[in-house]
C-alpha positions, 0 to 999 in steps of 0.5 A: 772599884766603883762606877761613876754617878748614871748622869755622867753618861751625858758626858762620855755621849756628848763627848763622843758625838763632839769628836765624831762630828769632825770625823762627820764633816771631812765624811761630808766633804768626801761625800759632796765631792762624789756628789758632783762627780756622779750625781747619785744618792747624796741625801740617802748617803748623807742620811746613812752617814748620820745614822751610823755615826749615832749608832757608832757614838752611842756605842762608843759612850756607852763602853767608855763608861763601863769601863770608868772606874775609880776607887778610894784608898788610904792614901790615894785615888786609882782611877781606870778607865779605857776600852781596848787598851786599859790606862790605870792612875794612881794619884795621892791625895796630896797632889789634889788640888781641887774637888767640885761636888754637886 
């Protein structure tokens, strides 16, 4: 199995911090909420949530594309990937339709 080209690393990175800034808004909303409740540390708190959805994002590109494989065979293209739970593809060549090389 092969690995894919070091500069897609950008994409796994953008997607996981795309789908965490969702998860970051409702983190905020709930964070604003116990600020007018109480009053204490809203910035420390917003700057910790941050921190650690960059940390969480960065580590969650980084496994996904270790573990993204793909391999080229006589008659189709198996793909793997997934970091608990393992999905694995496998698709003719005749089913292709489309291929962009860069």
């Amino acid at each position: 199995m092969e690995k894919l080209h070091p500069g897609a690393r950008w994409v796994f990175r953008f997607r996981a911090y795309w789908t965490l800034a969702f998860l970051l808004f409702f983190i905020f909303i709930l964070t604003f909420t116990y600020y007018i409740a109480f009053g204490k540390n809203f910035l420390f708190i917003i700057i910790f949530i941050l921190f650690l959805m960059l940390i969480i994002g960065e580590i969650y590109a980084r496994l996904s594309y270790r573990f993204w494989e793909y391999e080229f065979t006589k008659t189709e293209l198996r793909l793997e990937r997934g970091i608990i739970w393992k999905k694995y593809s496998n698709i003719p060549y005749e089913r292709i339709q489309n291929v962009d090389v860069i």
